[in-house]
C-alpha positions in Angstrom: -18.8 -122.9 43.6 -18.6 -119.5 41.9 -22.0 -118.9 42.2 -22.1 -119.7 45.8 -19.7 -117.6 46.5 -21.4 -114.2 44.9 -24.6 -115.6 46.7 -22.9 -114.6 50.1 -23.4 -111.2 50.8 -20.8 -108.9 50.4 -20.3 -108.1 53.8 -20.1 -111.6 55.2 -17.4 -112.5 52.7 -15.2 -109.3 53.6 -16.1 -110.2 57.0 -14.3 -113.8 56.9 -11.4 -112.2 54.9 -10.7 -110.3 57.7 -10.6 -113.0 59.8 -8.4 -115.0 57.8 -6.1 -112.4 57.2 -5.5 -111.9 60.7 -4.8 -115.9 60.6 -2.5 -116.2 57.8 -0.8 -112.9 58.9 0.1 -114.4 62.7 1.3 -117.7 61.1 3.3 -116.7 58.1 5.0 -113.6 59.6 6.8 -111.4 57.6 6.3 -113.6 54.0 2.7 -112.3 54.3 4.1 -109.3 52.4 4.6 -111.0 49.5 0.9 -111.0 49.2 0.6 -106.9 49.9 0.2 -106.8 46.0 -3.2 -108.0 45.8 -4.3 -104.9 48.2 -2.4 -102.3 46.3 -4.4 -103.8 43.0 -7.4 -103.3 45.1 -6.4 -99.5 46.4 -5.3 -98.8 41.8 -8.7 -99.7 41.1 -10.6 -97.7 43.7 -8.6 -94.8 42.4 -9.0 -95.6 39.2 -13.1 -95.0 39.0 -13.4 -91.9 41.4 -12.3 -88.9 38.9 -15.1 -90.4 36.7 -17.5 -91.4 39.0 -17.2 -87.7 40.9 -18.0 -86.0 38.0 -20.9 -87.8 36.6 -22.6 -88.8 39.7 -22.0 -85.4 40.9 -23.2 -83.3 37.0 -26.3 -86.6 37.3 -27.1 -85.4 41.0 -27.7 -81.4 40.4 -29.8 -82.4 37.2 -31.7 -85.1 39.1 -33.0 -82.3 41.1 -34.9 -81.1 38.3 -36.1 -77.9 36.7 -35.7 -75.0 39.8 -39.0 -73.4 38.2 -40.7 -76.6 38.6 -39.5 -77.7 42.0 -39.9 -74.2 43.3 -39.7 -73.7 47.5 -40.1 -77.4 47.7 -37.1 -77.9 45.9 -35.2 -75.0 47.3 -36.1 -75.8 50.8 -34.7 -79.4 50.7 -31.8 -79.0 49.2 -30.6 -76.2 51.5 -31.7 -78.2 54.5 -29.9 -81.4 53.2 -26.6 -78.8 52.7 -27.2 -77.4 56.2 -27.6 -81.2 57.8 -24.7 -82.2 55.9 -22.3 -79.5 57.1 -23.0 -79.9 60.5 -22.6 -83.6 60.7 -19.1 -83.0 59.1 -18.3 -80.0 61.5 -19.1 -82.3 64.8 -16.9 -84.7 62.6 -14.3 -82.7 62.8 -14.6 -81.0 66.4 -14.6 -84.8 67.3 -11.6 -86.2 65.7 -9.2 -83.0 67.1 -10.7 -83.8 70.1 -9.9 -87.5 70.1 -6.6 -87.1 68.2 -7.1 -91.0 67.0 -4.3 -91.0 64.5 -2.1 -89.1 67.2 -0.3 -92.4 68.1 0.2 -93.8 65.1 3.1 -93.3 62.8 2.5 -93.9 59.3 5.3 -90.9 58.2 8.0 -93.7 57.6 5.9 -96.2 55.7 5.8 -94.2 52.3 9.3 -91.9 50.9 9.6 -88.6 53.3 8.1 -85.4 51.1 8.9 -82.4 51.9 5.6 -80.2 51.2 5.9 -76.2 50.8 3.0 -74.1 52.7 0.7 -73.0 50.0 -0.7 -69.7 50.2 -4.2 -69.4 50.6 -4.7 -67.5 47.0 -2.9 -70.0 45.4 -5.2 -72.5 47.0 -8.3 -70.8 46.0 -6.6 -70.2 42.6 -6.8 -74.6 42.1 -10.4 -74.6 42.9 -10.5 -72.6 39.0 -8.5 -75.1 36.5 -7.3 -73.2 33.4 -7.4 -76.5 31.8 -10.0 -78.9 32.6 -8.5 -81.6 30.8 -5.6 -81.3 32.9 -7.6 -81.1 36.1 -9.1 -84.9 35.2 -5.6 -85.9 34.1 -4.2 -85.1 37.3 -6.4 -85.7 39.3 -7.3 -82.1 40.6 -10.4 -83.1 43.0 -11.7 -79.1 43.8 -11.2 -78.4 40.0 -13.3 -81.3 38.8 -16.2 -80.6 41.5 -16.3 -76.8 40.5 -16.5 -78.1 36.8 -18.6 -80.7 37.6 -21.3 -77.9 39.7 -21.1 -75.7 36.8 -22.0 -78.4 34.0 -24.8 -79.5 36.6 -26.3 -76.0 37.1 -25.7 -75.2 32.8 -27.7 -78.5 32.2 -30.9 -77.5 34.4 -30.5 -73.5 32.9 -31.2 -74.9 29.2 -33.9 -77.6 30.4 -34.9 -79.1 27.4 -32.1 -78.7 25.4 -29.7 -80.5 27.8 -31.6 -83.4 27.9 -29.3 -85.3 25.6 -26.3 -84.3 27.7 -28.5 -84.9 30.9 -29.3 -88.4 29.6 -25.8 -89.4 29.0 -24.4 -88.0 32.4 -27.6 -90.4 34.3 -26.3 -93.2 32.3 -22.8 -92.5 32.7 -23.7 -92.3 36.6 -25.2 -95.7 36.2 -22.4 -97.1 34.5 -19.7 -95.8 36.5 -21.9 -97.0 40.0 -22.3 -100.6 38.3 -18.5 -100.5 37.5 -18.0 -99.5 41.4 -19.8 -102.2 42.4 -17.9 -104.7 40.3 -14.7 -103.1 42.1 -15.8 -103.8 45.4 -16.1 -107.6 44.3 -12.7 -107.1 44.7 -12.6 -105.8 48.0 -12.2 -109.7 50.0 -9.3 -110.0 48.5 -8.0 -106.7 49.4 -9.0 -107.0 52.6 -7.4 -110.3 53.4 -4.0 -109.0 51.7 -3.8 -105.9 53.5 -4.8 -107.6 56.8 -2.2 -110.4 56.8 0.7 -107.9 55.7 -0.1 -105.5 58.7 -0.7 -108.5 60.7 2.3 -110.1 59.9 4.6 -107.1 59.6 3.3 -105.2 62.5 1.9 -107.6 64.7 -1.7 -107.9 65.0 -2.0 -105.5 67.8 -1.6 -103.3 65.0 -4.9 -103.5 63.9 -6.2 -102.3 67.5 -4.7 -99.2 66.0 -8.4 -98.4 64.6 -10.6 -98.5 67.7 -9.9 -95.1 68.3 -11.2 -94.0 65.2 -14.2 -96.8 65.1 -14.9 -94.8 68.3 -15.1 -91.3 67.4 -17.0 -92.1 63.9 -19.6 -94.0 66.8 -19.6 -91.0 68.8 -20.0 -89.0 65.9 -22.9 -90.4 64.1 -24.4 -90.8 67.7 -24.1 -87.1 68.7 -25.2 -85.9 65.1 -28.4 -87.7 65.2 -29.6 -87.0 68.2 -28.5 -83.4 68.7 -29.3 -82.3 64.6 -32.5 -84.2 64.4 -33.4 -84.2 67.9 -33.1 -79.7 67.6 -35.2 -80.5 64.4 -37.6 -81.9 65.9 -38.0 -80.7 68.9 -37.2 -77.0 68.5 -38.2 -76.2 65.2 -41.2 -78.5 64.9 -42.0 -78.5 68.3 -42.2 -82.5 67.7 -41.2 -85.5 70.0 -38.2 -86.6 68.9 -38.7 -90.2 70.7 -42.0 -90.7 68.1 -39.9 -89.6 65.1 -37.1 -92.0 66.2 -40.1 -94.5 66.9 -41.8 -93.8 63.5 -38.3 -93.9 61.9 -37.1 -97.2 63.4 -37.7 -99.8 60.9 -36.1 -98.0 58.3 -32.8 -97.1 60.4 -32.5 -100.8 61.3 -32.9 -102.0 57.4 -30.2 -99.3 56.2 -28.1 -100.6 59.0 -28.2 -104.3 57.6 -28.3 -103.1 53.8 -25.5 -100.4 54.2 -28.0 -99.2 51.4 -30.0 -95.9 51.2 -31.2 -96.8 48.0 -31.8 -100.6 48.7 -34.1 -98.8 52.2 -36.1 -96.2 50.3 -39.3 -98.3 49.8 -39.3 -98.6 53.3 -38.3 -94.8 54.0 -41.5 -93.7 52.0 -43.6 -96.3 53.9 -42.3 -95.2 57.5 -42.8 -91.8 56.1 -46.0 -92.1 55.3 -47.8 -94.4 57.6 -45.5 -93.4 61.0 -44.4 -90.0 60.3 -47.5 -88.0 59.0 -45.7 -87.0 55.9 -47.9 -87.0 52.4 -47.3 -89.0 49.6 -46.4 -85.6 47.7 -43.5 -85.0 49.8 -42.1 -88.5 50.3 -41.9 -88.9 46.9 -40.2 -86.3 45.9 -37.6 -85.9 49.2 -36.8 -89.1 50.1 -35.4 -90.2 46.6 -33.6 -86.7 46.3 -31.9 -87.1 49.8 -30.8 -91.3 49.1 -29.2 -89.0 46.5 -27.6 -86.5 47.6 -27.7 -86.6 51.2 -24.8 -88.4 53.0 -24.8 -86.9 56.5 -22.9 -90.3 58.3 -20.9 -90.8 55.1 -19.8 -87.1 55.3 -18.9 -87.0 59.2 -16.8 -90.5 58.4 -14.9 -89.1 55.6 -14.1 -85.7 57.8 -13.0 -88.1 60.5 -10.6 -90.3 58.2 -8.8 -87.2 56.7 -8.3 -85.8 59.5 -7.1 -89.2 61.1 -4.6 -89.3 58.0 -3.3 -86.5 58.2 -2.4 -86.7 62.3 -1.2 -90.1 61.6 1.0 -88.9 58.9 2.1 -86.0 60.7 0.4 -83.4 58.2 -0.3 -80.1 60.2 -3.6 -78.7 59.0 -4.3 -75.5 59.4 -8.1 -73.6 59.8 -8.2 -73.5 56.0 -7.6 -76.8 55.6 -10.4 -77.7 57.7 -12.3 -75.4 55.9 -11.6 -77.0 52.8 -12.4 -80.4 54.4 -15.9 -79.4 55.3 -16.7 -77.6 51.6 -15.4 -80.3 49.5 -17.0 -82.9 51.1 -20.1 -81.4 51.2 -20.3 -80.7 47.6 -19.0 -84.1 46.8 -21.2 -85.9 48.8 -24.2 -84.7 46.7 -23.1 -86.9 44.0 -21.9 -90.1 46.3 -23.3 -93.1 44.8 -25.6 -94.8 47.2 -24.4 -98.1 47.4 -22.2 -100.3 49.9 -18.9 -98.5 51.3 -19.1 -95.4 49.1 -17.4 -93.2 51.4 -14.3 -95.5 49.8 -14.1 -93.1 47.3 -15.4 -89.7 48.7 -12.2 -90.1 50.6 -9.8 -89.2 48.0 -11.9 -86.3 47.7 -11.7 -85.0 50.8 -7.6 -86.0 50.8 -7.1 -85.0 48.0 -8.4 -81.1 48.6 -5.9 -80.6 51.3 -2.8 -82.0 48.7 -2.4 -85.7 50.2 -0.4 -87.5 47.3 -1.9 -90.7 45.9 0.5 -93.0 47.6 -0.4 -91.1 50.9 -4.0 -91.9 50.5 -3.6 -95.6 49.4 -1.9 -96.0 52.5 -5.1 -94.7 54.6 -7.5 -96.1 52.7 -5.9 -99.0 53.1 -5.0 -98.9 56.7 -8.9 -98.5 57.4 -10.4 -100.2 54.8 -10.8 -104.1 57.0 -12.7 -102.3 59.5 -14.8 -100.2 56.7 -17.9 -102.6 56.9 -19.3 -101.9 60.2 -19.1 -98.6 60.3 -20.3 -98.1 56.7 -23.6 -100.2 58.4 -23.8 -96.9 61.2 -22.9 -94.4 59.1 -26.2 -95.7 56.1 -28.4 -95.8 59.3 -27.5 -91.9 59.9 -27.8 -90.7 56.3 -31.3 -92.7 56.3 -32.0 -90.9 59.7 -31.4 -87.9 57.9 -33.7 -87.8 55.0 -36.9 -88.6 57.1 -36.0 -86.0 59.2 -35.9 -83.4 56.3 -38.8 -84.8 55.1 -40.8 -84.3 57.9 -39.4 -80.7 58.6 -40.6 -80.0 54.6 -43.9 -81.9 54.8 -44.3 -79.4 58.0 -43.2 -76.1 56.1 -45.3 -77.1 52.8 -48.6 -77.7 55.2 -48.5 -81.4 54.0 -48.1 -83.2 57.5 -50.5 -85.0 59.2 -49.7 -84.8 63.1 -52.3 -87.3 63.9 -50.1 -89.8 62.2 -47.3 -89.0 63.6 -48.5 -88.8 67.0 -50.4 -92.5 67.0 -48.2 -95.0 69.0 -46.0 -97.2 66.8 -46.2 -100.9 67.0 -43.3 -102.5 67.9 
């Protein structure tokens, strides 16, 4: 019975939680919250793995780029481009979800104790990004602090090259660990889903939980409008490409990464497409395409953007321009060390929260709120950051005279 049940794809089980959530939740009314417990345990142990996992998948991300002499304008090249894609995905994030205003209708102020929050000067907020104690900064928590640390242990470990490689080592395997631990926590995430589902239902009704289509509907929009006006621009303005044969080339692995909610689980597919539909040499595929299901996240970034900002309006936080700007940075930077597995923007979103002073129990609550309705979007979003790293390929295979146009110009069977 056990067996079966870890046979059944992740997905599909969270999938019938959801279901039966709603169920239970219409039936047994308000009682349903005596269940709410289970979710919390869920939301303690997502928090409990990202301050580890952010620093060693981030410090394992930098060094996985290898030595900058060695990688030289190849290297240089596609990590700025996978920066530049990564911004702008969050930025139309962003423009979106102020635009929208999803959490604009929903109160969420009165579910946890009222806080009274002091406006932080912009020094003093700068001033975080620098702990004085690092220990500290992991104790507590301090998101900026621990990326900042976490870029500068990166960078130090490719400086030294050889030397590091002991530290280097242990930060890989720590990234392994802490991603194998993540996925055990997500075994967890049925159950939590269920819970959190029948206490809303059965609390608030389940209307309540038509309180996400507004958001499902700007992270659609979003992911939408990013690939087809960044990669389309790529394409078709600075490669002077068709961007209907890259999306043609590029089909069978946007469809796979869709079903897989995997970059990693797509990338032997990616370097096929890559390489048989797209033109681009074996050189360049190899080297990019691993790098980006690495660090770049341009659909799990724009979601993440969208879900703080949706907190924060459904909480009734008022951000101001540097808050967004801090939004857009931290993400960014934290996204190059998101692991690439199943609904890892789960926990890039305390992250982003976190950088623009949410509390813990305010970004339970939102985490929690959207977290039933995670799966599907998680499935758009992969498809997007998949999108992304042909599309950098193909602009670096053009730049480093390794693309054959031939190749990418021959219809594609379909």
């Amino acid at each position: 019975m056990l067996r079966t049940w870890f046979e059944i794809a992740l997905w599909k089980r969270i999938l019938v939680a959801l279901l039966l959530g709603i169920i239970v939740g219409a039936i047994w009314g308000e009682g349903a919250a005596s269940i709410k417990w289970i979710g919390d345990l869920f939301l303690r142990l997502i928090r409990m793995v990202i301050v580890p996992l952010v620093f060693v998948t981030l410090v394992s991300g930098i060094v996985s780029m290898g030595d900058p002499a060695k990688l030289g304008s190849l290297g240089v090249k596609t990590l700025a481009i996978y920066l530049l894609t990564t911004l702008v995905a969050i930025v139309i994030g962003l423009i979106l979800v102020v635009l929208i205003q999803p959490g604009a209708g929903i109160s969420l102020a009165d579910v946890i104790p009222e806080q009274v929050q002091d406006v932080v000067p912009i020094g003093e907020r700068l001033m975080d990004i620098f702990p004085e104690n690092i220990f500290a900064a992991f104790a507590e928590g301090n998101i900026l602090s621990i990326i900042f640390f976490s870029l500068l242990v990166g960078i130090g470990l490719l400086t030294i090259g050889e030397k590091g490689k002991p530290l280097a080592d242990l930060m890989a395997a720590g990234a392994e660990t802490m991603i194998k631990i993540t996925l055990w926590v997500m075994e967890v995430a049925p159950f939590g889903v269920f819970a959190l589902v029948a206490w809303r239902a059965g609390s608030q009704g389940v209307l309540a939980l038509l309180d996400v289509v507004n958001l499902a509907l700007a992270v659609t929009i979003g992911c939408v409008a990013h690939v087809l006006i960044m990669h389309g621009i790529l394409m078709k303005y600075v490669l002077k490409l068709s961007p209907i044969k890259f999306f043609s080339g590029a089909r069978d692995a946007m469809i796979l990464a869709f079903s897989t909610s995997s970059s990693s689980a797509t990338l032997p597919v990616s370097m096929s497409v890559a390489e048989e539909n797209l033109g681009i040499s074996p050189v360049v595929a190899s080297t990019v395409l691993p790098l980006g299901a690495t660090i770049n996240m341009d659909g799990t970034a724009l979601y993440v953007g969208i879900v703080t900002v949706f907190g924060a309006q459904a909480l009734g936080i008022e951000l101001s321009l540097v808050d967004y700007i801090i939004i857009a940075g931290a993400t960014t930077l934290a996204s190059i060390g998101t692991a690439a597995v199943p609904s890892a923007s789960l926990m890039l979103m305390p992250v982003s929260m976190g950088a623009i002073g949410m509390s813990g129990e305010e970004i339970a609550l939102i985490i929690g709120f959207i977290l039933p309705f995670d799966r599907p979007l998680d499935m758009l979003r992969t498809s997007v950051n998949v999108t992304g790293d042909l599309s950098v390929s193909t602009v670096v295979a053009n730049w480093e005279g390794e693309f054959d146009k031939e190749i990418f110009e021959r219809p594609v069977k379909f």
